[in-house]
N, C-alpha and C positions, 0 to 999 in steps of 0.2 A: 653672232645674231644681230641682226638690224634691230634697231631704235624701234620702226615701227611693229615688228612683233609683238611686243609686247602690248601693244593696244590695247587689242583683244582683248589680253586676260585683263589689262585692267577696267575694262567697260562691264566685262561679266562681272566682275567683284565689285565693281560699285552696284548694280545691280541686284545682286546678292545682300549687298549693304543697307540699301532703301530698301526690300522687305524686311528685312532684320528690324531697321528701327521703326519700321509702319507698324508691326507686329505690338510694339510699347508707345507708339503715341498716343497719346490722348487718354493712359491707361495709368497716370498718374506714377510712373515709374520711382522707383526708390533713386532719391540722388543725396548726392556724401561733396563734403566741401572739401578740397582738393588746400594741400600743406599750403603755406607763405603768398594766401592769398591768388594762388593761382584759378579760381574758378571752379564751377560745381562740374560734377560729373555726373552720370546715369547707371544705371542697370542696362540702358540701350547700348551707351557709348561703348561699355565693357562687353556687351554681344556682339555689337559689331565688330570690333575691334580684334576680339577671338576668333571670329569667322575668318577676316582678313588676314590675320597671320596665318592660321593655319593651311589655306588655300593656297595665296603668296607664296610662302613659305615651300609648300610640297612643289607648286610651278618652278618654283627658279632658287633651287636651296642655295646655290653659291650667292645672292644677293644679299649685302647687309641690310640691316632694318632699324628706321627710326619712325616711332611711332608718339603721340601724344600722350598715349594710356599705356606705354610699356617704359619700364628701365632702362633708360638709353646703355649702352654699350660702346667703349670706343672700339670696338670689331669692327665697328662699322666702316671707319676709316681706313681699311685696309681692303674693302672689298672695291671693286672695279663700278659696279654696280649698287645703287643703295632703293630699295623701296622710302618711299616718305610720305606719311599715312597722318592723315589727321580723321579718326573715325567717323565722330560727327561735330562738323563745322558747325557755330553757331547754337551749340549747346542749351545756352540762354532762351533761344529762341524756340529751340523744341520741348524746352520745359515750361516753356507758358504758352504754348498749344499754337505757335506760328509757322510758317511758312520758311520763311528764310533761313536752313538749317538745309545742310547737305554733307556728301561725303567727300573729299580732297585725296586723291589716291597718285603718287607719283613714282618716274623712275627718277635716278638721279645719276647722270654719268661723270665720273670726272669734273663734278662741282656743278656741272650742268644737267637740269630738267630734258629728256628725251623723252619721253612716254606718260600722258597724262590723262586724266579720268577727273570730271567732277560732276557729281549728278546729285540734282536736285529733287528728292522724290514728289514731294508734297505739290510738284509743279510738272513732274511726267517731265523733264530734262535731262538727258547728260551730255556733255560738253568732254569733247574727248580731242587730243593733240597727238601725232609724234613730229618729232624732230626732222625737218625736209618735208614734209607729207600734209602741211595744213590743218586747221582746227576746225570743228563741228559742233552744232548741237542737233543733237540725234543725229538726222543722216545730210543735215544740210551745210555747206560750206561757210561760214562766217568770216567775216572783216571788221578789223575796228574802225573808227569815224576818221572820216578825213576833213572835218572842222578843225581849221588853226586858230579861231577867236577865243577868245575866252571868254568873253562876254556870251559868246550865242552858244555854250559849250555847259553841260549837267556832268558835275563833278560828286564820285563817290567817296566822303569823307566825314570824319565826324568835327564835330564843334570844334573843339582845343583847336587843332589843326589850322585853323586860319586866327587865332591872335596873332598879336602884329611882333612878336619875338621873331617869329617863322618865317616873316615876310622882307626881302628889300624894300627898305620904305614905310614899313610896317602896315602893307594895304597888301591882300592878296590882289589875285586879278577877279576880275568883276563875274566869277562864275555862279551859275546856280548850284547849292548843296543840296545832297541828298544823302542819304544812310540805309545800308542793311548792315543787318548784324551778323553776314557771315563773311570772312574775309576773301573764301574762296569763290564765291557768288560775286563778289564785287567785283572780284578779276576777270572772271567769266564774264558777267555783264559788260567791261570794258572792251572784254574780247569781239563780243559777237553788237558792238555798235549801240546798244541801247542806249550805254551812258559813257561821256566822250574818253573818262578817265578816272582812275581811282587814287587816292593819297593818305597815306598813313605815315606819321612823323615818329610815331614809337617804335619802341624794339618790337618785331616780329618774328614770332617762332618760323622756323621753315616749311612746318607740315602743314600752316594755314594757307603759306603761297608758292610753292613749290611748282602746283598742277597749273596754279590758275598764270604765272609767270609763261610757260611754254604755249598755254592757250592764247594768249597775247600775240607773244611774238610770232607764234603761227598763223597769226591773223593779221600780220602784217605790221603789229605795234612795237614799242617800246618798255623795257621796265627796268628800272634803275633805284637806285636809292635815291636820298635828297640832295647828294652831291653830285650825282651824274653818274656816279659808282655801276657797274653791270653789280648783279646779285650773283654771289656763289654761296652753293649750298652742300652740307655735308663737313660744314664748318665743327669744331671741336664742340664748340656751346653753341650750338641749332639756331642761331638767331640772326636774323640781321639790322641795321639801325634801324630804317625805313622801306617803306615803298612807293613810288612814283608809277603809277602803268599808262598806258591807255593810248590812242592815237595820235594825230599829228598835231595836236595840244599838247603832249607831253615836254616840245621844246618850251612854247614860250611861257608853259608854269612850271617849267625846270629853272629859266632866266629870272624868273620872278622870284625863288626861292633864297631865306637868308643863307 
């Protein structure tokens, strides 16, 4: 089966996913705080989440599955193929009645993103990739930026991120900040040109950037950790140090970095 097959289903299932959670926004959903300080969860995020396995699951049973809101399994690492699901991104944000919250739906072959989905309901978007075949949102072709200044270049990151520990020199470069609270929207946005680049210095789980990593570099970007590392995913413990994405900025605030 090609890479791009999978598309499809995953465009309908995120799909499926934004009515799922439109269904409980703004309806005060019951939310439960999740063990060791890992952040709150929903009545949403558990319905979607059950939609998506179940669908998933019936489509492409030999697939392993790692999700946010299920019991990781090391099964997973034996399967050729892995789904990597983060049900709703930015959590935070859809419980205090925002925007910026979406679904992150990925394949994952051989360490590598092939087939990606991220759709933002609240904004009528999805953003969809496969491997060879280019990235979208809805039906139109995207690119990331081809700004190499950094000075004239809007970077998506939060505060921590630029103290001068991070920095050679202790001075990032002269870019504009900016912040959304989903990490897979941030990829997204780096994908499709809005903003030139996205950076995050902590451990990140894989189901936050799994889709939005493929969307990238189908758009002709870059994404690596803070060392210059490629990202692989499907790792034993789901995480990686960092993320660096975004266009032909990604060299020289790669050079820039401690």
């Amino acid at each position: 089966m090609l890479a791009t097959d999978d598309v499809p289903l995953l465009i309908e299932a995120a799909k499926r996913a934004g009515d799922i959670a439109k269904s409980h926004f703004g309806q005060s959903p019951e939310v439960w705080d999740k063990a060791d300080n890992a952040g709150p969860v929903t009545a949403a995020d558990l319905a979607v989440n059950a939609m998506l396995h179940d669908m998933l699951r019936a489509a492409r049973p030999d697939y392993g599955w790692l999700s946010e809101e299920d019991e990781d399994s090391t099964a997973r690492q034996s399967a050729e193929r892995v789904f990597v699901i983060d049900p709703i991104d930015g959590t935070r944000a859809f419980i205090e009645g925002g925007k910026d919250w979406g679904h992150s739906i990925a394949v994952v072959e051989n360490g590598n993103p092939i087939a990606a989905a991220v759709a933002m309901p609240m904004r009528d978007q999805i953003y969809s990739a496969g491997l060879g075949a280019g990235a979208y949102l809805n039906d139109e072709t995207i690119n990331v930026s081809a700004e190499t200044d950094p000075a004239k270049t809007a970077v998506l990151t939060a505060k921590p991120n630029l103290f001068p520990e991070h920095w050679t020199g202790g001075t990032p470069p002269p870019f504009k900040r900016t912040f959304r609270s989903s990490l897979a929207y941030r990829m997204a946005l780096a994908a499709c040109g809005r903003f030139d680049a996205m950076l995050t210095l902590r451990p990140t789980w894989e189901w936050d950037i799994a889709a939005g990593t493929l969307l990238v570099t189908e758009a002709g970007g870059t994404v690596t950790d803070h060392t210059g590392a490629t990202l692989r995913f499907n790792n034993g413990h789901p995480q990686v140090q960092s993320v660096l994405a975004g266009g032909a900025v990604h060299a020289p605030i790669l050079a820039a970095l401690a």
